[in-house]
C-alpha positions as a Markdown table, in Angstrom:
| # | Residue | x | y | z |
|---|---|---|---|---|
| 1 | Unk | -72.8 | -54.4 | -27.7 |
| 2 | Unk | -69.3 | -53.8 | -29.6 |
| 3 | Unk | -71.0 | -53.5 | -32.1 |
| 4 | Unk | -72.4 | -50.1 | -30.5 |
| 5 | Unk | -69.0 | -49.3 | -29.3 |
| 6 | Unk | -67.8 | -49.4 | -32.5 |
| 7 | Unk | -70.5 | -46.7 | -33.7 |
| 8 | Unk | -70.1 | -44.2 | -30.6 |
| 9 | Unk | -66.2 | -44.5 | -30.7 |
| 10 | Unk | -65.8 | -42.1 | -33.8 |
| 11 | Unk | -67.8 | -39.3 | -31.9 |
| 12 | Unk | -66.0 | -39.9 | -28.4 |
| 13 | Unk | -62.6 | -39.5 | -29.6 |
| 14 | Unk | -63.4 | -36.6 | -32.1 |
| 15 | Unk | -65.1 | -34.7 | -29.1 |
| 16 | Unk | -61.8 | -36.5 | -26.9 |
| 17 | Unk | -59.9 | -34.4 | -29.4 |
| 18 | Unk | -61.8 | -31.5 | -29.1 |
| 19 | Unk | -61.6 | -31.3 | -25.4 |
| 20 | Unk | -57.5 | -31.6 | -25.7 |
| 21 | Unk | -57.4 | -28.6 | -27.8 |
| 22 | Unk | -59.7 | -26.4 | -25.6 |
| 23 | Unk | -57.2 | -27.4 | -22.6 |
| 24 | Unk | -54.0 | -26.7 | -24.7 |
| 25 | Unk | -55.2 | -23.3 | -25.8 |
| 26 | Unk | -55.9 | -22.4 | -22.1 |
| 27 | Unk | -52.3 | -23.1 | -20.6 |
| 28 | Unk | -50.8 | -21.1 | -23.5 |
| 29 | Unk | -49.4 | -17.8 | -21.9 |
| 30 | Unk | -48.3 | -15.8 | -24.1 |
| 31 | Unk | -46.1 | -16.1 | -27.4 |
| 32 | Unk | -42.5 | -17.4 | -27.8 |
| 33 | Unk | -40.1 | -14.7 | -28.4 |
| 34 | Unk | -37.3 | -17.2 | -29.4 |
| 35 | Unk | -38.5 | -19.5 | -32.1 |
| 36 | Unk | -40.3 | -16.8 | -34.0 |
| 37 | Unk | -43.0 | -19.0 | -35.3 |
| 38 | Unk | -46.7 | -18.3 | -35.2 |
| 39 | Unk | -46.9 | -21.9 | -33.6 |
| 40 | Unk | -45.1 | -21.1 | -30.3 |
| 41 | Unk | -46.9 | -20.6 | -27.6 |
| 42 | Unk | -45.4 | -21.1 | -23.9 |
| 43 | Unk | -46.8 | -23.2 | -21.7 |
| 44 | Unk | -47.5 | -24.2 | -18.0 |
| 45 | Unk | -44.8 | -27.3 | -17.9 |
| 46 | Unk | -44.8 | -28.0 | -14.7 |
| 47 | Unk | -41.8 | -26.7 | -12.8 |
| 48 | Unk | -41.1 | -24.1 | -15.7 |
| 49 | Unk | -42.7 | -22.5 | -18.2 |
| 50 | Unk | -41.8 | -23.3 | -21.9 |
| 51 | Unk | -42.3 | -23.3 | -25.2 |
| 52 | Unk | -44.9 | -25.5 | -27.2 |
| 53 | Unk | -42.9 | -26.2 | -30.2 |
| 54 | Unk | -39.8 | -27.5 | -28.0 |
| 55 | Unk | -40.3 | -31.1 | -30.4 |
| 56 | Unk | -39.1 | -28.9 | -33.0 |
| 57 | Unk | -36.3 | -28.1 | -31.2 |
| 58 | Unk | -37.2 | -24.1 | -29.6 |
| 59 | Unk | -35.3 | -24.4 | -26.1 |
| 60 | Unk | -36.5 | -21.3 | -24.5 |
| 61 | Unk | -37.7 | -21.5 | -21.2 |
| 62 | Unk | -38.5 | -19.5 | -18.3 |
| 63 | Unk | -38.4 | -20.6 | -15.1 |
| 64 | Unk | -41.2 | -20.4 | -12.2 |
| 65 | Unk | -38.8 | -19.4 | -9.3 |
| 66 | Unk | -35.9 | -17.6 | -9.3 |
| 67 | Unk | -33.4 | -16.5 | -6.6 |
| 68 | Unk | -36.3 | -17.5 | -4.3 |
| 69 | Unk | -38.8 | -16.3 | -5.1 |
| 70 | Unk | -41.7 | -17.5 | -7.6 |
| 71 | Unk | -42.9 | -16.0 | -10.6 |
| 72 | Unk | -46.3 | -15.5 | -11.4 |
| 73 | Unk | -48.2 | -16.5 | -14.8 |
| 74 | Unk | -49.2 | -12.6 | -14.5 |
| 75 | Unk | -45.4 | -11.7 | -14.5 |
| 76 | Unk | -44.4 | -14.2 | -16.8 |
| 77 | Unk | -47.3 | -12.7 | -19.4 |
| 78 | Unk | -45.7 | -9.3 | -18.5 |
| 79 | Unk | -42.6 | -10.5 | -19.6 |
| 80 | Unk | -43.5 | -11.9 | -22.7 |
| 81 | Unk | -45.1 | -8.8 | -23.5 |
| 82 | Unk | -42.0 | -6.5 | -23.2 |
| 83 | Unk | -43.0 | -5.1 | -19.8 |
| 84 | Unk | -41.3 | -5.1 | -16.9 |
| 85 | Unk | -43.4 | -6.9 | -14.0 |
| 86 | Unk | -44.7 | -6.3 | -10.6 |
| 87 | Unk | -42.4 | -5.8 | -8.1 |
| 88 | Unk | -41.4 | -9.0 | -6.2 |
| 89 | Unk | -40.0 | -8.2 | -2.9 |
| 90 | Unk | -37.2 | -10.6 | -1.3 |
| 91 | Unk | -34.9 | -11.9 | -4.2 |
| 92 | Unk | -32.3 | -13.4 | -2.6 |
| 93 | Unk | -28.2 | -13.3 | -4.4 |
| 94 | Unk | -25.9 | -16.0 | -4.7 |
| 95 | Unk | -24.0 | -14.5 | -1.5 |
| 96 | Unk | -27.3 | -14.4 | 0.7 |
| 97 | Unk | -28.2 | -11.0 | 0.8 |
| 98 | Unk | -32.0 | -9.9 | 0.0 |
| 99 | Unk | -33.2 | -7.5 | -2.7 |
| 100 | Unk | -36.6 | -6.1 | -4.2 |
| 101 | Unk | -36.5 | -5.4 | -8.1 |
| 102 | Unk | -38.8 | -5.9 | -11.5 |
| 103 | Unk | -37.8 | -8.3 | -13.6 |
| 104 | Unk | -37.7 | -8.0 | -17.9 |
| 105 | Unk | -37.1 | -10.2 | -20.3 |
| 106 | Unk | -34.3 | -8.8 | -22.7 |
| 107 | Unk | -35.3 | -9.8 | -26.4 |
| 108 | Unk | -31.2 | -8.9 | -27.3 |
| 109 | Unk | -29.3 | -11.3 | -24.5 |
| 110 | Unk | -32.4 | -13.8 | -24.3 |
| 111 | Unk | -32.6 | -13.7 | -20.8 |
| 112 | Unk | -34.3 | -12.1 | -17.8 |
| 113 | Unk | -32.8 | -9.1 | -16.0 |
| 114 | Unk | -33.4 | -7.0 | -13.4 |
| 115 | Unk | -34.5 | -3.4 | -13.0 |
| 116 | Unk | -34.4 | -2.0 | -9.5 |
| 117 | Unk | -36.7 | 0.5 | -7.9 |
| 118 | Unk | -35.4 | 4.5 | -7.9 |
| 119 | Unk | -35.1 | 5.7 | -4.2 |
């Protein structure tokens, strides 16, 4: 019986591998725009979303809600992308009051911003 185990373990563990990869590439969203390296990739981390090569010490990060509201892997993609996203409708400021604007991601300032609706 181990003896068996021993054979099939090779073959489990390469398609173990295999499997990892195929759930890695999947939770990338888009590319990191602060490590320039072809290796980042940001990723679903939980509470934010972050870069793949933080081990190598990238630290950018975005985070999934902001002034109260949460921000959508579609938005976040737009972001990445040098769009400007959906509009998200009830942003709340630091004094209480509620607003409606896009959000960008400014390459320059590395950090998001806000554009607000004409009208």
């Amino acid at each position: 019986m181990i003896e068996s185990l021993m054979q099939e373990a090779p073959r489990k563990i390469g398609n173990m591998e295999q499997f990892l990869q195929q759930v890695n590439e999947k939770s990338f969203i888009g590319d990191c725009p602060c490590c320039n390296h072809e290796d980042g990739k940001i990723q679903d981390k939980g509470k934010f979303y972050g870069c793949s090569r933080y081990r190598e010490g990238c630290t950018f990060t975005l985070p999934k809600k902001f002034l109260g509201k949460s921000i959508s892997q579609t938005n976040i993609k737009k972001l990445l992308n040098g769009e400007k996203n959906n509009l998200i409708k009830g942003f709340t400021s630091k004094k209480g009051k509620t607003f409606d604007a896009y959000l960008r991601y400014d390459q320059t300032e590395q950090k998001m911003t806000f554009e607000f609706p004409k009208g």
